[in-house]
py3Dmol code that shows the C-alpha trace and the ligand (Angstrom):
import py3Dmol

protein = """\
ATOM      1  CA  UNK A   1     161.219 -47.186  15.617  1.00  0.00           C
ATOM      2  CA  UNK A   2     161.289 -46.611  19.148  1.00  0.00           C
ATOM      3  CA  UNK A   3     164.820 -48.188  20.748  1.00  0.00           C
ATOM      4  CA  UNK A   4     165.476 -49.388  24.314  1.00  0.00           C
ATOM      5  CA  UNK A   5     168.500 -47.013  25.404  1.00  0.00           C
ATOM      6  CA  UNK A   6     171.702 -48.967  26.854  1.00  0.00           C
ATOM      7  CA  UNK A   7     174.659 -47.821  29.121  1.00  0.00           C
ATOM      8  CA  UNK A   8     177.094 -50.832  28.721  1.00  0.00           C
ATOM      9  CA  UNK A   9     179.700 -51.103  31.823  1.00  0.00           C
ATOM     10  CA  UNK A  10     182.963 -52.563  30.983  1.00  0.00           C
ATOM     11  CA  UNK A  11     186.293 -52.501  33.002  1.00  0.00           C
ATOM     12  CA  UNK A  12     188.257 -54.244  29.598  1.00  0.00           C
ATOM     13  CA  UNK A  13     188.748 -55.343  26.517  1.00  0.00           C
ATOM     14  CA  UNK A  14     184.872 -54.907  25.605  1.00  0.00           C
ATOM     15  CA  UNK A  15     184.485 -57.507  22.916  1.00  0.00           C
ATOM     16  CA  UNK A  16     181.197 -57.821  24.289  1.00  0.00           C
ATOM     17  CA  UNK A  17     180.319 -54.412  24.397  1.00  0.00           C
ATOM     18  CA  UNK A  18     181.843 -53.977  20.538  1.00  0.00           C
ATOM     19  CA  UNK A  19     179.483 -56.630  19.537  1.00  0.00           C
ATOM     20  CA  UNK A  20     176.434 -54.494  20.980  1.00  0.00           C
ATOM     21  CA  UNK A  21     177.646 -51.447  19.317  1.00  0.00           C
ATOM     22  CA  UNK A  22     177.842 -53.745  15.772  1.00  0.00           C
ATOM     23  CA  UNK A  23     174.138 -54.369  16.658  1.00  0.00           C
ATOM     24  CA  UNK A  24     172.963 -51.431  17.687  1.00  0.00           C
ATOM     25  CA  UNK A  25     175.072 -50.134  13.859  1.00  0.00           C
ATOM     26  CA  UNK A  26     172.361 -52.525  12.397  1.00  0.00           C
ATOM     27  CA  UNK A  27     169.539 -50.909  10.379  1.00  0.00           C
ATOM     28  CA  UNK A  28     166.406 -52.235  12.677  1.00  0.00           C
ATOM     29  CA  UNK A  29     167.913 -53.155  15.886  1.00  0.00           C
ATOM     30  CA  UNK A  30     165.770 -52.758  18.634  1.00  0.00           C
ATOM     31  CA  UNK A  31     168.639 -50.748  20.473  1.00  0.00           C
ATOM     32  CA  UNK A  32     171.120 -48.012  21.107  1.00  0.00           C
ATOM     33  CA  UNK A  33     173.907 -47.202  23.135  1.00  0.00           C
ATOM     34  CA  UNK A  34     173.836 -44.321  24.989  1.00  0.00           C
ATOM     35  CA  UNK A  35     177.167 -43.916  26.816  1.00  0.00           C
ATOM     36  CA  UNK A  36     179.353 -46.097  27.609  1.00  0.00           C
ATOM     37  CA  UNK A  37     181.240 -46.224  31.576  1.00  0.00           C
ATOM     38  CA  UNK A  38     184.462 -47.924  32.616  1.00  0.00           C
ATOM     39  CA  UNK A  39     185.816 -47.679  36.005  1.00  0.00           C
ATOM     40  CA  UNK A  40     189.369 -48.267  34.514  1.00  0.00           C
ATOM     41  CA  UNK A  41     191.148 -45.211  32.653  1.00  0.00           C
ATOM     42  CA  UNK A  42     193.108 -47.538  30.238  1.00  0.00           C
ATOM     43  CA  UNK A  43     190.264 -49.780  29.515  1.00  0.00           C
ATOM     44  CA  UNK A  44     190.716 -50.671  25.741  1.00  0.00           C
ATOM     45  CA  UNK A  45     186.659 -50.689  24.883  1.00  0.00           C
ATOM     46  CA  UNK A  46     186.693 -46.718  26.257  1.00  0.00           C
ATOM     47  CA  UNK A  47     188.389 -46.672  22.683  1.00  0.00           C
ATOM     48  CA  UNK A  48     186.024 -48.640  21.030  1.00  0.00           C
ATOM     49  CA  UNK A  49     182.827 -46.335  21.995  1.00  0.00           C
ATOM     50  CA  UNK A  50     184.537 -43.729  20.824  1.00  0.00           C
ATOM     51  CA  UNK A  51     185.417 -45.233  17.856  1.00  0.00           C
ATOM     52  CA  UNK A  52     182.181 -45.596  17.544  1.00  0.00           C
ATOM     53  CA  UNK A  53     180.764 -42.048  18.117  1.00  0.00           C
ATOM     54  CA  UNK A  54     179.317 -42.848  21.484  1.00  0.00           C
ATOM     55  CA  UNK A  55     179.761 -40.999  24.740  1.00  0.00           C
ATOM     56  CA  UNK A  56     182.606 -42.879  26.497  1.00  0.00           C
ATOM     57  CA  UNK A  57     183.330 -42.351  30.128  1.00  0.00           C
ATOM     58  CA  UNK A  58     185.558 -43.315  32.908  1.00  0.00           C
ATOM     59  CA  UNK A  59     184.335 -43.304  36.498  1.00  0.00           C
ATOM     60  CA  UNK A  60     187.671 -44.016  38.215  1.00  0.00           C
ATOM     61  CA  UNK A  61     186.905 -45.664  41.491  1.00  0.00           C
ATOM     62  CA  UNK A  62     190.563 -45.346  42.894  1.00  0.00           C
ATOM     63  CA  UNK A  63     188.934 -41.344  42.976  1.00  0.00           C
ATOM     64  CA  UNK A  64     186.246 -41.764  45.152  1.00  0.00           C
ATOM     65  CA  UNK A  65     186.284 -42.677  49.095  1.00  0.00           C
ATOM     66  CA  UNK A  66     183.383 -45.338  49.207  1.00  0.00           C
ATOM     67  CA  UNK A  67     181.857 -47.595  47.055  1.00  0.00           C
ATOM     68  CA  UNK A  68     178.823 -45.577  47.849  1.00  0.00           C
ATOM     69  CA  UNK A  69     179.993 -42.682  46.430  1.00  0.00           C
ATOM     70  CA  UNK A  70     181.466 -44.164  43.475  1.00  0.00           C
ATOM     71  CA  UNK A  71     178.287 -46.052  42.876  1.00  0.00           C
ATOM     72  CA  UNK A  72     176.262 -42.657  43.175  1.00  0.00           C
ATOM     73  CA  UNK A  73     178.753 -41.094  40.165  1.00  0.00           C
ATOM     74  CA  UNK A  74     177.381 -44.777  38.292  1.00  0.00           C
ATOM     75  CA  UNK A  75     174.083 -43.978  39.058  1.00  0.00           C
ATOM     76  CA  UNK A  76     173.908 -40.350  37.969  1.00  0.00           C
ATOM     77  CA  UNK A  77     175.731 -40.377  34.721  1.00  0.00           C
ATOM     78  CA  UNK A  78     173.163 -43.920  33.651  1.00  0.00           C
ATOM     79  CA  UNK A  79     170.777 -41.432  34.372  1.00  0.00           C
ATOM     80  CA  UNK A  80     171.809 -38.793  32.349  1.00  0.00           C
ATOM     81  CA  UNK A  81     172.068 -40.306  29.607  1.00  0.00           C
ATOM     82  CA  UNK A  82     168.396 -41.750  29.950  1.00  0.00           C
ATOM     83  CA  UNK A  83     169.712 -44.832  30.173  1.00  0.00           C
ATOM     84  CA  UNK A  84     166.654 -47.911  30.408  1.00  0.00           C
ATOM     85  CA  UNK A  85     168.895 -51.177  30.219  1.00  0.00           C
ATOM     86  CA  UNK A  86     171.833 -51.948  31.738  1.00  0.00           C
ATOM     87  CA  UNK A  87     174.435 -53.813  30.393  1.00  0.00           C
ATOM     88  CA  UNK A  88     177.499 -55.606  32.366  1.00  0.00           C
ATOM     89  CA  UNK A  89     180.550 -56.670  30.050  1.00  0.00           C
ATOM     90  CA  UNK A  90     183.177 -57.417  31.804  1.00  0.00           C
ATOM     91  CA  UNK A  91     182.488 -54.778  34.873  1.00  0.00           C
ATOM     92  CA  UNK A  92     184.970 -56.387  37.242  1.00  0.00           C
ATOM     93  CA  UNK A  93     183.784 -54.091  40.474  1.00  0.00           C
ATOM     94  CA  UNK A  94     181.357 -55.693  43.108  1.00  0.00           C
ATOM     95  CA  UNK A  95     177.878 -53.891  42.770  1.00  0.00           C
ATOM     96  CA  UNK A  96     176.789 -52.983  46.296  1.00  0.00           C
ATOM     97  CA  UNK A  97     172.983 -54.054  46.865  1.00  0.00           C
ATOM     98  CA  UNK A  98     171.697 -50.869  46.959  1.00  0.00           C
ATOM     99  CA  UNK A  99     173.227 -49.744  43.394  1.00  0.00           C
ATOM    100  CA  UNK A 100     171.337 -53.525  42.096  1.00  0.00           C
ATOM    101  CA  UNK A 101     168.120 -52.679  43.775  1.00  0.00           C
ATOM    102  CA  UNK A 102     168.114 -49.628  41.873  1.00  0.00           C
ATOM    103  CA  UNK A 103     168.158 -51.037  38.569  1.00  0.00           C
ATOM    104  CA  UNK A 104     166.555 -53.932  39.537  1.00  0.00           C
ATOM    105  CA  UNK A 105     164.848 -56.171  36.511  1.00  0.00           C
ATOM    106  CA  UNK A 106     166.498 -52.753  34.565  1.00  0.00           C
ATOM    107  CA  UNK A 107     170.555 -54.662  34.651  1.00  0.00           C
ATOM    108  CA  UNK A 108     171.606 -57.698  32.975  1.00  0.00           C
ATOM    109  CA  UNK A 109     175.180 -59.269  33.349  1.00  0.00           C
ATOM    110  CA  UNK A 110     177.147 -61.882  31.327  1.00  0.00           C
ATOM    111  CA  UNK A 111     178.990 -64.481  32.998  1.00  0.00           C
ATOM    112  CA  UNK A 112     181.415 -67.140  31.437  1.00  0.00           C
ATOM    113  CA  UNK A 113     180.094 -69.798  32.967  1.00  0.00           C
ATOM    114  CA  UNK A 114     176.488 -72.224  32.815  1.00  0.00           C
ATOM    115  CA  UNK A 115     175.132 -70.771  36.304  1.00  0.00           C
ATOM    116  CA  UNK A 116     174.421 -71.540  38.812  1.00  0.00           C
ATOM    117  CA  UNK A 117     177.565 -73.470  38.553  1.00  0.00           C
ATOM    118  CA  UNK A 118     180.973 -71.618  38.797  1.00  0.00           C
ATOM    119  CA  UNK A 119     180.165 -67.962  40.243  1.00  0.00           C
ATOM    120  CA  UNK A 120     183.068 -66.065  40.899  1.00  0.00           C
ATOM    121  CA  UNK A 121     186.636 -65.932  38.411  1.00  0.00           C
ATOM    122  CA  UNK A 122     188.434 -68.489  37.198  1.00  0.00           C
ATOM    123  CA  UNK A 123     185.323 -70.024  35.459  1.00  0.00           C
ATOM    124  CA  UNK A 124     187.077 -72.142  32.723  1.00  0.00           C
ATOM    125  CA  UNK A 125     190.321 -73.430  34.807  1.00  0.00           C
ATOM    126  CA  UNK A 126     187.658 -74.562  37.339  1.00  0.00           C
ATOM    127  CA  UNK A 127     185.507 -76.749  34.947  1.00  0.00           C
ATOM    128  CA  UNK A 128     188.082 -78.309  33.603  1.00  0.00           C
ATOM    129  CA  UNK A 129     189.443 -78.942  36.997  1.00  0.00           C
ATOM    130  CA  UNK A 130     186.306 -80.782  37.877  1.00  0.00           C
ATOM    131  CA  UNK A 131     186.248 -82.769  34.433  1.00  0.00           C
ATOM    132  CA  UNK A 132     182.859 -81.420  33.569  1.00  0.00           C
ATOM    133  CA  UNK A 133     181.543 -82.129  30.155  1.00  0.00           C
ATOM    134  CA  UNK A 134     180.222 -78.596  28.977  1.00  0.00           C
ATOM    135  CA  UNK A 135     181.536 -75.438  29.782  1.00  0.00           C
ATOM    136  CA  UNK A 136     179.559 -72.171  28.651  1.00  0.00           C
ATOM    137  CA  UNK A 137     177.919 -68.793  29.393  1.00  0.00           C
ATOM    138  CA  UNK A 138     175.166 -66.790  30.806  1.00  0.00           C
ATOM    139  CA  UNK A 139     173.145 -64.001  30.300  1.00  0.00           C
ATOM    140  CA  UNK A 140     171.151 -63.015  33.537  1.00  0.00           C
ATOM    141  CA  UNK A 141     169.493 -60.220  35.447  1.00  0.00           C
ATOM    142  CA  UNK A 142     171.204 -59.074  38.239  1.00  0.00           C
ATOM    143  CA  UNK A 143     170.360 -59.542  41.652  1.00  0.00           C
ATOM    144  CA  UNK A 144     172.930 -58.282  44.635  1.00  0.00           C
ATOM    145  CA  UNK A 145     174.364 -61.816  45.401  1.00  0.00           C
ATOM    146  CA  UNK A 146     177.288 -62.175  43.068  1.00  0.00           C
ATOM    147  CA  UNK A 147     176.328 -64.314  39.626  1.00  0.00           C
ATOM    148  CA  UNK A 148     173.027 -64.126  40.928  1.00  0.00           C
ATOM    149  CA  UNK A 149     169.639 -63.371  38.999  1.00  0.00           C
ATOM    150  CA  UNK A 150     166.765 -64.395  36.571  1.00  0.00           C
ATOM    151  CA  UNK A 151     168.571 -66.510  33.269  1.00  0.00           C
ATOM    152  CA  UNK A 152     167.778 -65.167  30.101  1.00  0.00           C
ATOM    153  CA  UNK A 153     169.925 -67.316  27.622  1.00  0.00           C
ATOM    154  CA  UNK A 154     172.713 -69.746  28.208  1.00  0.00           C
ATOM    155  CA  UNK A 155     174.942 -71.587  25.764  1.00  0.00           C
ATOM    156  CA  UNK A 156     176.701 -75.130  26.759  1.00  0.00           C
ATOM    157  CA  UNK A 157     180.381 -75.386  25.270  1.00  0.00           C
ATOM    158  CA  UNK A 158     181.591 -78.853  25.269  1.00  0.00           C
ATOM    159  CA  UNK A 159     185.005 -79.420  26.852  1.00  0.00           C
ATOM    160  CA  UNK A 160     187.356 -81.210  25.272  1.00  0.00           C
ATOM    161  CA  UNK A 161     190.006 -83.888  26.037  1.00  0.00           C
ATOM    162  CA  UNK A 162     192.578 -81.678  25.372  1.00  0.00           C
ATOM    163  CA  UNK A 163     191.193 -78.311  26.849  1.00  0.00           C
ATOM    164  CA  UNK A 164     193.109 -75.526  28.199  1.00  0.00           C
ATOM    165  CA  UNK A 165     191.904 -72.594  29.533  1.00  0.00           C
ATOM    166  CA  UNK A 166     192.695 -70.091  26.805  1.00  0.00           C
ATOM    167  CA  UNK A 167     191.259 -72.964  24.542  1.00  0.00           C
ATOM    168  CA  UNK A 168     187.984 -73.233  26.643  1.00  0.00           C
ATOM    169  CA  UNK A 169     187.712 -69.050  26.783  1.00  0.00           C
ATOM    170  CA  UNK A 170     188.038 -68.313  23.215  1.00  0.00           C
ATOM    171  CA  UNK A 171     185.650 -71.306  22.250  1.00  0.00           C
ATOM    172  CA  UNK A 172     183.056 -69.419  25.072  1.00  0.00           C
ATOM    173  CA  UNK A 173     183.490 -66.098  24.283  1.00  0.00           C
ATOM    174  CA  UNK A 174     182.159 -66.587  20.494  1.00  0.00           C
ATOM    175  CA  UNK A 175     178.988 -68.045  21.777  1.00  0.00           C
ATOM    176  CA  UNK A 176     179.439 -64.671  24.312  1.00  0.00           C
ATOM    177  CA  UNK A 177     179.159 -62.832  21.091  1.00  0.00           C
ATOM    178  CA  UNK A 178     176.418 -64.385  19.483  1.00  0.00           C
ATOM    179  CA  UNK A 179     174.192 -64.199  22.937  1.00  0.00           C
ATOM    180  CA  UNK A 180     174.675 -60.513  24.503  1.00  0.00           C
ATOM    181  CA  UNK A 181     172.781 -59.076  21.419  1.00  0.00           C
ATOM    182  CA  UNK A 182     170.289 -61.268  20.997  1.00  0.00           C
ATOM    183  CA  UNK A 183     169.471 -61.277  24.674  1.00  0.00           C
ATOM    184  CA  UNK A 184     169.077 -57.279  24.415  1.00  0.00           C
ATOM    185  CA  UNK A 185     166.680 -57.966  20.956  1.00  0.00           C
ATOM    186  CA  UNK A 186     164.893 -60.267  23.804  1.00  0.00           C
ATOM    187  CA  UNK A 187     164.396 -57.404  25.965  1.00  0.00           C
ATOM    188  CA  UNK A 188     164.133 -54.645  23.926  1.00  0.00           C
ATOM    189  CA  UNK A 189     161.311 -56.683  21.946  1.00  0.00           C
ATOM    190  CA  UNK A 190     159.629 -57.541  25.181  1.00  0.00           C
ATOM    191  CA  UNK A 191     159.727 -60.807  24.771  1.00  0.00           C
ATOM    192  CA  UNK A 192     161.263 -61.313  28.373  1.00  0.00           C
ATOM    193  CA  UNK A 193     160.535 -60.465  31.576  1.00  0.00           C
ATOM    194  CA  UNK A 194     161.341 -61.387  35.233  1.00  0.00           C
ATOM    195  CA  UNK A 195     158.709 -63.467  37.480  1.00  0.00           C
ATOM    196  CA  UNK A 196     159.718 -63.930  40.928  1.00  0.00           C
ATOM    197  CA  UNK A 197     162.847 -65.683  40.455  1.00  0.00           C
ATOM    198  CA  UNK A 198     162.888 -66.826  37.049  1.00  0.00           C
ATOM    199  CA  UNK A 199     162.449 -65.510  33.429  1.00  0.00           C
ATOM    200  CA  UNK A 200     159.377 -65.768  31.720  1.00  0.00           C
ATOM    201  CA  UNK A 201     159.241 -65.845  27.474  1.00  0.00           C
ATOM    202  CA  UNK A 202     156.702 -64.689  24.858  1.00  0.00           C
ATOM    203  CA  UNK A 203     156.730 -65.618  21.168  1.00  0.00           C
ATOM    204  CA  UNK A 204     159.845 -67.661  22.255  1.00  0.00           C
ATOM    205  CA  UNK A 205     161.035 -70.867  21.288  1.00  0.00           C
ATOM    206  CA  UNK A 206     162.199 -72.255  24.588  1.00  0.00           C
ATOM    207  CA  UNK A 207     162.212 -76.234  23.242  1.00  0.00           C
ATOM    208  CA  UNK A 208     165.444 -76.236  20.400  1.00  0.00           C
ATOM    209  CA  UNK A 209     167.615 -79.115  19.797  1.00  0.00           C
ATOM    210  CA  UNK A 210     170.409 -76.882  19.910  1.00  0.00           C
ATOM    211  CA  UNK A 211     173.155 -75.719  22.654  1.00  0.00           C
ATOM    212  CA  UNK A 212     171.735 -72.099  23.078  1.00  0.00           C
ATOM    213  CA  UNK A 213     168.493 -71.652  24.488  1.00  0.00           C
ATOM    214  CA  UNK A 214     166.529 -69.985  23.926  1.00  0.00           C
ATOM    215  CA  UNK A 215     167.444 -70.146  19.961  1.00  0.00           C
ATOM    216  CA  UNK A 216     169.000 -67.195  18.118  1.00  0.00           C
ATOM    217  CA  UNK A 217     166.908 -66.972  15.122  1.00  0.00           C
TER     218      UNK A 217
END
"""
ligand_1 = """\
14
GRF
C 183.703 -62.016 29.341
O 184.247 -63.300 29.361
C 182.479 -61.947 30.199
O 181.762 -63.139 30.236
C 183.054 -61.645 31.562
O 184.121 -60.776 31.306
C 184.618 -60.993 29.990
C 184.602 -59.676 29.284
O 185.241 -59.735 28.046
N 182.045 -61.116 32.447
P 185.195 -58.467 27.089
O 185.753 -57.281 27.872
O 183.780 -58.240 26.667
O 186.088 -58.823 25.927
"""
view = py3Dmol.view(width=600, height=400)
view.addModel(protein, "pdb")
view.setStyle({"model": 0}, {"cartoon": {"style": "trace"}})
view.addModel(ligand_1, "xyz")
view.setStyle({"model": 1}, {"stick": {}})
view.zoomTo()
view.show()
């Protein structure tokens, strides 16, 4: 079985990017990790890849002058390791546009929040700030504006009375989990693709009763 090769980004924790490698562990999984790049040194999910027998590798970018240069180290090592999807998990560097126009329709990004709404940090404080009903996350291509880009798959968390932040992240970051593989199956299966600014679906049920869309079968 032929399987889409991934570098997965991470400045972090990398729960995200542990639930890829779980995936990509799977018997039949569309998908494999190929190396794995944090710009942060003590980034705990360096440990994971390795943990995990994959290529982990830190492109510090307190070492290089420019974001241009540091970008270029990005670019190179994604290439060496043939890498054909992109994926952002907790990457907490602005992506200049020229480094998103590269991998453009080839990068996808997940973002605690139901975009368009909330771009930026802060997602959950801000919701429940504004007394908004449902909280959630998003799985997107990545254009160069920030939180920007074609939606693959969202999930809608409601917020409760009592809602704190740390309540409102954990509650988001399972549905996190559940999404960022099955958005790569998506992919990887070709049942996705970009059309001017939106995504467009084959063989997918877009039309669930559910709170993630498209469904996780
Ligand atoms: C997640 O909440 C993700 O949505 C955001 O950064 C966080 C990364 O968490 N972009 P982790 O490193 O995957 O645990």
């Amino acid at each position: 079985m032929r399987k889409l090769k991934l570098g997965v980004m991470i400045s972090g924790s990398g729960s995200n990017l542990q639930v890829l490698i779980d995936a990509c562990s799977q018997k039949g999984y569309p998908a494999q990790i190929t190396v794995v790049i944090s710009n942060r040194p003590d980034a705990k999910g360096l440990e994971r890849a390795k943990n995990a027998g994959i290529e982990a590798i830190c492109i510090d970018h307190t070492a290089y002058d420019d974001r241009a240069s540091f970008e270029d180290a990005i670019h190179n090592c994604l290439n060496e390791y043939c890498v054909e999807l992109v994926c952002l998990a907790g990457f907490m560097r602005i992506l200049n546009a020229d480094f998103v126009n590269r991998w453009k329709d080839r990068m996808i990004n997940i973002h605690p929040s139901l975009l368009p709404s909330y771009k930026g940090l802060h997602t959950h404080a801000r919701a429940i700030e504004d007394g908004v009903r449902f909280g959630g996350c998003t799985i997107h291509f990545v254009r160069p504006e920030m939180d920007d880009g074609p939606i693959i798959m969202q999930a809608a968390v409601p917020i409760s009375e009592t809602e704190t932040e740390d309540s409102l992240a954990a509650k988001i970051l399972r549905y996190e989990h559940e999404m960022y593989p099955a958005a790569v199956r998506l992919i990887a299966e070709g049942k996705v693709r970009v059309s001017a600014r939106k995504c467009v679906f084959k063989d997918v049920d877009l039309d669930t009763a559910g709170l993630i869309n498209p469904a996780i079968n």
